[in-house]
C-alpha positions in Angstrom: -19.7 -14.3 -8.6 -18.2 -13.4 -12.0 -14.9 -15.3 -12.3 -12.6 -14.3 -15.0 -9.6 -15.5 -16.4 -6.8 -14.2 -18.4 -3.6 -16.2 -20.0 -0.6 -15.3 -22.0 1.5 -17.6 -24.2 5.2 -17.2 -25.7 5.6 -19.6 -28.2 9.1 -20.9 -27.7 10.3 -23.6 -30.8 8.2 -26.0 -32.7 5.8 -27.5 -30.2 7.4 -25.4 -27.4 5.4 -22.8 -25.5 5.4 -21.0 -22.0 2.4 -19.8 -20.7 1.2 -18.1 -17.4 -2.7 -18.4 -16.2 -4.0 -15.9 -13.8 -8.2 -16.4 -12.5 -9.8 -14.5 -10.0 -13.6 -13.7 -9.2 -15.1 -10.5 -7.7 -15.9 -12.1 -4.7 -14.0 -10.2 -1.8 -11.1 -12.3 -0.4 -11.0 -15.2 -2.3 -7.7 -16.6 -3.9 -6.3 -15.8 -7.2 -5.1 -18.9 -8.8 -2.0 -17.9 -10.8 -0.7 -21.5 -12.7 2.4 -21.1 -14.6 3.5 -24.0 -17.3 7.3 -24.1 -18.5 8.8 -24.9 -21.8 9.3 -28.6 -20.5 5.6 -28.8 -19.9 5.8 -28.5 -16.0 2.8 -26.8 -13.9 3.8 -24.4 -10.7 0.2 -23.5 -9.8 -0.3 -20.8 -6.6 -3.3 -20.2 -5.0 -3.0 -16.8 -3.1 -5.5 -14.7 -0.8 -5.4 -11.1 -1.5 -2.7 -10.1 1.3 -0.1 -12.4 -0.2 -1.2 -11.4 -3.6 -0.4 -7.8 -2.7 2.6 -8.0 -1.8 3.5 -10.6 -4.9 2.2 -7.5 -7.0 4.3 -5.2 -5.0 7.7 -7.0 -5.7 7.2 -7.6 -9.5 6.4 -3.8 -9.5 9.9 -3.2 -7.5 11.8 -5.3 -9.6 10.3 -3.8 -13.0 10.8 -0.4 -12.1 14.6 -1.5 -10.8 15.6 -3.3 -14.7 14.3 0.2 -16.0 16.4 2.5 -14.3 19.3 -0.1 -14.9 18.0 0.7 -18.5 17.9 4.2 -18.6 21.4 4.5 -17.3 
């Protein structure tokens, strides 16, 4: 099993940071743990198995793709 993790940060104001935590390992249906901290320091943490992380993938693609026609118009 090789487990991997990858995180991005947004500093906000002094002190003040949101960040967003994604691990996953190659092992075949196993859950990605996706954590997700706010400005106000609170955790949202998700464990999903791959169908559910599919479709999560699926819907962020949807709604992307949606802001940039809005854009283009």
């Amino acid at each position: 099993m090789i487990e991997t993790t990858r995180t991005y940060r947004r500093d906000l104001s002094v002190g003040a940071y949101v960040r967003l935590e994604v691990t996953y390992d190659d092992t075949a249906g196993t859950p990605t743990y996706i954590g997700y901290r706010d400005a106000d320091g609170g955790l949202t943490e998700l464990n999903l198995n791959p169908l559910d992380l599919s479709a999560l993938i699926n819907m962020l693609s949807d709604a992307t793709t949606s802001k940039e026609a809005h854009r283009a118009v």
